[in-house]
N, C-alpha and C positions, 0 to 999 in steps of 0.2 A: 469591463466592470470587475471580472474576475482578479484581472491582473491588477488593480489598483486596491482589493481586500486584500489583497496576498503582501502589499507592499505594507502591511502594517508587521509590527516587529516584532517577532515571536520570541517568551522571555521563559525563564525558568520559574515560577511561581504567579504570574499569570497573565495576561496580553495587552497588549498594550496599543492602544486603539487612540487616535485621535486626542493622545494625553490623559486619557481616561483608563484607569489598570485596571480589567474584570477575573477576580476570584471566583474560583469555583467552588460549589459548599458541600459536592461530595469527596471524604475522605480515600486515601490520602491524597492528596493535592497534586503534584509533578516530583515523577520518579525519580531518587537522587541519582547523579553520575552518570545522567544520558542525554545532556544538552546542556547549554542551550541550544537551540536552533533558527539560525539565521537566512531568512529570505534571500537569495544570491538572483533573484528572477530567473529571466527563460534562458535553458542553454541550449535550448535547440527545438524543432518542428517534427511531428509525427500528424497522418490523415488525423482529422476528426473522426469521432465514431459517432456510430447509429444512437441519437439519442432514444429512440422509443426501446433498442433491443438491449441497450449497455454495452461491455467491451470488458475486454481484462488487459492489463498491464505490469509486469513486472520488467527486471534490471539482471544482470550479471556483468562479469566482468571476461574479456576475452583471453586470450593465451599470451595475443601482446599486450595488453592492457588498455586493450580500447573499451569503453565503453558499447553492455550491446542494451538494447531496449528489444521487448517482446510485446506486441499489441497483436490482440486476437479481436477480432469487430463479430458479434454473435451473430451477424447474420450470414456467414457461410463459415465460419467455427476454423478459420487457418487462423497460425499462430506465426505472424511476420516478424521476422525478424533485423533489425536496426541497427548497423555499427556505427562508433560517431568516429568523425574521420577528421585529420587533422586539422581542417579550416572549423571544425565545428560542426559541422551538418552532419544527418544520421542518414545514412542510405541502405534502403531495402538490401540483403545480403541473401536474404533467402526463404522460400517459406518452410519452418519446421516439421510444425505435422498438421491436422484437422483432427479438434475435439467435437464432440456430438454438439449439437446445437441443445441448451436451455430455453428454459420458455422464458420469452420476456420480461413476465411479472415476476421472474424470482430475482434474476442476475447474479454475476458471480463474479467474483475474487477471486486472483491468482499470484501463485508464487511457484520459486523452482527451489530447490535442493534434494540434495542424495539422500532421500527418504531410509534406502533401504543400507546402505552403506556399500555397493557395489559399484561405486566408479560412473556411475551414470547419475546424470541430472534430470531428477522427477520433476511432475508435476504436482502442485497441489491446488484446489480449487475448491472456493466456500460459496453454497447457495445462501442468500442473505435472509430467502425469509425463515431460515432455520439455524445460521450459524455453524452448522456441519462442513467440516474441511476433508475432504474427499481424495485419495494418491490416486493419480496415473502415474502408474510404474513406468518406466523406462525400459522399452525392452532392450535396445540398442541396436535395432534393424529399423530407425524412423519411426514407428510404432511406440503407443503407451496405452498399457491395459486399466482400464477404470472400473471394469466388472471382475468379482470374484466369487464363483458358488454363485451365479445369475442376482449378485446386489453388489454398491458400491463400497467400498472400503473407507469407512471412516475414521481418520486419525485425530479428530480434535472436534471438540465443540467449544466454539465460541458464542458467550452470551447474548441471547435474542432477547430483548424485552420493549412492549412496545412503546418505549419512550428513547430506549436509547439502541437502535438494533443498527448492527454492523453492515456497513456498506462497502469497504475496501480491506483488503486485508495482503498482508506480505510475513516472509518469516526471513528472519536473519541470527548470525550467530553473536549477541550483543555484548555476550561477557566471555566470546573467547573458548569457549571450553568446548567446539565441533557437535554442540544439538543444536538445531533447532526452536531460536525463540520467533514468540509470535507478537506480529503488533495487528492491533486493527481498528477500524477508524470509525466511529460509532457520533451521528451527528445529533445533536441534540437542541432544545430550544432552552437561552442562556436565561439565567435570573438578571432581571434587571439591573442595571448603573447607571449613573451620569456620563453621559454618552453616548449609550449604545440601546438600541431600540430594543422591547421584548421580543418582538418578529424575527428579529435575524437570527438564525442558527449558527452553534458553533461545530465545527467539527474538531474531534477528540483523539488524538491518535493516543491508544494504551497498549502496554506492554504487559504479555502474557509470559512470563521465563520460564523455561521447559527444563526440569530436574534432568532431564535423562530419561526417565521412565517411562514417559509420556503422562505425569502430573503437568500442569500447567499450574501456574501462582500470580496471581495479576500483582502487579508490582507498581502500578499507578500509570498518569495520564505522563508524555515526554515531549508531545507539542500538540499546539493547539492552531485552527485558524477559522475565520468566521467565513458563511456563506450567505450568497443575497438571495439562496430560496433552498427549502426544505429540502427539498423534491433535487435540487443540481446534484450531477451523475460526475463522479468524477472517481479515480482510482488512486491506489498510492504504490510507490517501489522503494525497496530498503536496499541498500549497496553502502559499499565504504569506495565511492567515489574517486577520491584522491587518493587513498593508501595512506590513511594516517591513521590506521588504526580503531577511527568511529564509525559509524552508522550513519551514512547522509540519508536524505529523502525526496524521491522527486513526485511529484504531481501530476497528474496530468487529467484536465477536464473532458468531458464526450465533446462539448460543443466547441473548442478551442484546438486549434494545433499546437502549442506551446505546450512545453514541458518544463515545470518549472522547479528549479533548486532549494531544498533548504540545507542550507550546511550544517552540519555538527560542527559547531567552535567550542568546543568543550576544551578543558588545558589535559592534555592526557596525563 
């Protein structure tokens, strides 16, 4: 079912459903010069996760340039790690570290970059019923510390509100300039069109652009896709994939092994 909503065509100014194009009436509309974004389906299989506990997932890129995937399943908090290998398949390489277990009902989000600018790749993690993005530092002995002064370390708050509150969230560097931007994936119930039922939810991927200073500026909505229930648990990862220079996106649902591509076909 998943894979047959995902195969609708993800446009720049608004989606395109069964010949039917659904706009969105909060301003501004899709961020200029960051897609469009094109459905490529699945490039490969990772375990399902726990749906009652949720999962995090994020993407990097290796030394030789393979592709690695990071999936953590919260019910015992290791952070596995996936290289994809020349046939295509992604095979466990190793497990990184174990984060503290979260409670169920919050879930959380994750990404990796060099937080502190020290050569080492962080971790970041967002509890969703608060929007709070939280560093595990990198100590660089396997180890990442999430406690500072006996609380966590908060480097971002992303908008919770209870119509549109963040369920996925990744940070990448979108314009090039070595900070930290943030996207995250806020599911909502669509306004009606011809075509598309009130019921179905959209999911919204928006882009936060990080000054440097740690301002964040929401810069609009960069792709969008619909879901066949509120409640479906799924994660997102930012990578530049191919080395061309954009921001790809991959997918990946708790009930599903697929991990599924959207490419940036933007004209650089």
């Amino acid at each position: 079912m998943i894979k047959k909503i995902l195969a609708s065509a993800i446009v720049a100014g608004g989606l395109l459903l069964g010949g039917c194009t659904f706009f969105y009436v909060e301003p501004p509309h899709f961020a200029p010069g960051y897609g469009p974004y094109e459905n490529k389906g699945t490039i490969g299989m990772l375990p399902k996760a726990d749906k009652e506990d949720g999962f995090e997932f994020s993407a990097g890129i290796a030394e030789d340039g393979a592709l690695q995937l990071y999936l953590t399943n919260a019910y015992d908090g290791k952070v596995n790690v996936y290289e994809e290998t020349s046939n295509g398949a992604f095979n466990l390489e190793s497990v990184l570290t174990t984060f503290p277990l979260q409670h169920g009902h919050e879930g959380v989000a994750a990404a990796r970059w060099d937080w502190d600018k020290d050569g080492q790749i962080d971790f970041l993690r967002m509890t969703t019923n608060n929007g709070n993005v939280v560093l595990y530092r990198n100590l660089g002995d396997g180890t990442y510390q999430g406690i500072y002064n006996g609380h966590p370390l908060v480097v971002a708050n992303l908008p919770s509100q209870p119509w549109d509150s963040p369920v996925a969230m990744d940070v990448a560097d979108w314009t090039y300039r070595g900070v930290a931007d943030f996207i995250f994936v806020a599911v909502r119930q669509p306004v009606c069109c011809k075509g598309i039922e009130p019921s179905e939810p959209i999911a919204n991927v928006k882009l936060y652009k990080n000054d440097g200073n740690g301002k964040l500026t929401y810069s609009g909505i960069i792709a969008s896709f619909p879901l066949p229930d509120i409640n479906t648990k799924f994660e997102i990862a930012a990578v530049d994939r191919d080395g061309d220079r954009d921001i790809d996106l991959l997918v990946k649902f708790a009930d599903q092994e697929d991990v599924i591509l959207l490419e940036n076909v933007s004209i650089p």
